[in-house]
C-alpha positions, 0 to 999 in steps of 0.5 A: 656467159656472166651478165655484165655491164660495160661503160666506154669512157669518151676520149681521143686517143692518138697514138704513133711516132712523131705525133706530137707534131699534131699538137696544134691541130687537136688544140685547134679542135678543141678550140683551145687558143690560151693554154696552160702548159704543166709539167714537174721541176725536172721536166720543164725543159721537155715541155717547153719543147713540146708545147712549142708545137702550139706557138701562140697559143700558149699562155703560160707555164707552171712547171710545179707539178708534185707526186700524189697531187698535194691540194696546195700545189693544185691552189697554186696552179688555180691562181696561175689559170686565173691570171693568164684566163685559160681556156685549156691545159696541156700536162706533159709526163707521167701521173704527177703531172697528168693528176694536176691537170686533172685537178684543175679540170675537176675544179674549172671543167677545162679542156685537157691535153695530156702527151705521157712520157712515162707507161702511168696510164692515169690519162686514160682514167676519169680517176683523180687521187688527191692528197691533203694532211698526209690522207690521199683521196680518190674520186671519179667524174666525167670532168676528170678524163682528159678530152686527147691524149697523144701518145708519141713513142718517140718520147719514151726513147730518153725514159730511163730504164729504171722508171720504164721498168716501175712505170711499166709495172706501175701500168700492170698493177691497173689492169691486174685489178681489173681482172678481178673487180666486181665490175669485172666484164669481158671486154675489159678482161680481154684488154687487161690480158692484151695489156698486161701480156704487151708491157711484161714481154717489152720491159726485159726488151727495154732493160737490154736495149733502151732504144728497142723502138718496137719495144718501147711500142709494145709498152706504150700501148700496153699502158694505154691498155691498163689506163683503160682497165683503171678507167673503167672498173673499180680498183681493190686492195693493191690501189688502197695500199699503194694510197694509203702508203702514197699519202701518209709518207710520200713514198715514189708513186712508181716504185711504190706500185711495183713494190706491192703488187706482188704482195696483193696478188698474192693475198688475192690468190685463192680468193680470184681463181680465173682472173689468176689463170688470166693472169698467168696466161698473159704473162706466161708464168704458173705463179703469178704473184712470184712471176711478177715479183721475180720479173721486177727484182731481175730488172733492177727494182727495188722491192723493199719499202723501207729501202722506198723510205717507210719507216720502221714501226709504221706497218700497224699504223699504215694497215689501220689507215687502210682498213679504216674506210670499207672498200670492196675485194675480192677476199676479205680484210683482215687485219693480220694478214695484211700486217703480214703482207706489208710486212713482207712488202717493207723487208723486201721478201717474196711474197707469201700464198703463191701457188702454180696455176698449172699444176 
């Protein structure tokens, strides 16, 4: 066996059906008694409910919470925190929301809550991607990570199919990197194949039946998985694209992900032999990159990006913006391949390079 080195990220994790029910009990761990609930336009009645769970203790609201973490949303929600002198924040959805309460932990240091209703897995990560003047900026710290996530799988049930299928991806494309980072070690592989293995078989069990709960398990748990794989390893070229994409046109962070992660397999390909045969292990396909391009188009995905709302003539542009600051992956960058992979990627194509791992 390879040397390797393997640091666990400190967290709580409750995971079932009905948990939320024990929202107040992990606030009271926390001794968090003013909390600050979070959550986007669109879900605010959701949170109101689910932050009932804590009665008294919440403080105030701010349902503003917006894709790709804008600066200026994050300002906004610090004067909120201000005003009501919060102790502690409870983010309620997916990554939009999760990434604020992250914001605002990175800034104050202030305990947070996270209960995911969507398959994101940015709760499991000390990662933050935030955006300013069109550039989306990552970085890692302890007081990134949230201190409790409770996963309830009940709260997946009402997630649409179409978000359950992207998000789902979305959570694949975390641990398909991890396969092959530079900091790749075993324990993180065996939960990237147990997580991407758990969320590709469930999405097609979804997409026939919404309300398959042993379904919606299997995903939920996966996620946390791939979460998990983001968390503690570096990420390469998919996760650069999907930033750089992200923060210059404010495409759907999902559907983004979805739409690239074939692409970026495939140029990846010859280069991460073993984390392919991974790959293709837990998925149960010969070729990864089409298996994977194949499983999202047959669930209703949109593979197109300029269908995402890229505009035409903007390849060039977007693949300088990527090359420009150096990072790490395991076949080099070159310019014209890339522009050949984002091309494929905005025309909606197969992706190019694939080969079968088992012939």
């Amino acid at each position: 066996m390879e040397d390797f080195v393997y640091t666990g990220n400190p967290g709580r994790v409750v995971f079932g059906s009905g948990t939320v029910a024990r929202l107040a009990e992990e606030a009271d761990r926390l001794k968090a008694k003013r909390i600050l609930v979070l959550s986007t336009p669109e879900q605010a009645g959701q949170a109101a409910d689910i932050a009932g769970h804590l009665g008294a203790r919440v403080a105030a609201t701010y349902a503003k919470a917006q894709m790709h973490t804008p600066v200026e949303v994050t300002a906004d929600a610090m004067q909120v925190i201000e005003a009501c002198s919060a102790d502690a924040v409870l983010s309620v959805g997916g990554g939009s929301t999760t990434g604020l309460g992250k914001a605002i932990a990175f800034r104050t240091d202030l305990p947070q809550i996270v209960v995911p209703t969507t398959y994101a897995g940015s709760e499991a990560t000390p990662i933050l991607g935030e955006t300013e003047g069109g550039r989306k900026v990552t970085k890692s710290d302890p007081r990134i990570l949230p201190e409790v996530v409770i996963y309830d799988v009940e709260l997946t049930l009402t997630l649409p199919v179409a978000l359950s299928v992207t998000s789902g991806i979305n959570a694949v494309a975390h641990a398909v990197e991890a396969l092959y980072a530079r900091e790749a070690n075993p324990i993180i592989s065996l939960m990237a194949e147990q997580g991407i293995s758990a969320i590709t078989r469930s999405l097609p069990l979804i997409h026939a039946d919404p309300g398959d709960r042993n379904a919606r398990s299997d995903a939920l748990y996966g996620a946390w998985l791939c979460g998990v794989c983001l968390g503690s390893v570096g990420m390469a070229l998919h996760h650069k694209l999907c930033h750089t994409l992200g923060g210059m046109f404010n495409l759907p962070h999902a559907q983004l992900h979805t739409a690239i992660l074939p692409h970026a397999v495939a140029y990846n390909t010859p280069a991460a032999p073993v984390a392919m045969e991974r790959l293709s292990r837990a998925m149960g396909v010969d070729d990864p990159a089409a298996g994977l391009f194949d499983l999202a188009k047959r669930l209703g995905a949109t593979m197109s990006l300029r269908e995402l709302g890229m505009p035409d003539g903007s390849v060039e542009s977007a693949v300088d913006q990527a090359m420009s600051n150096g990072y790490w992956n395991p076949r080099e960058l070159q310019k014209p391949a890339l522009s050949a992979l984002l091309d494929r990627a905005f025309r909606g194509e197969t992706p190019a390079g694939g080969r079968s791992m088992r012939e």
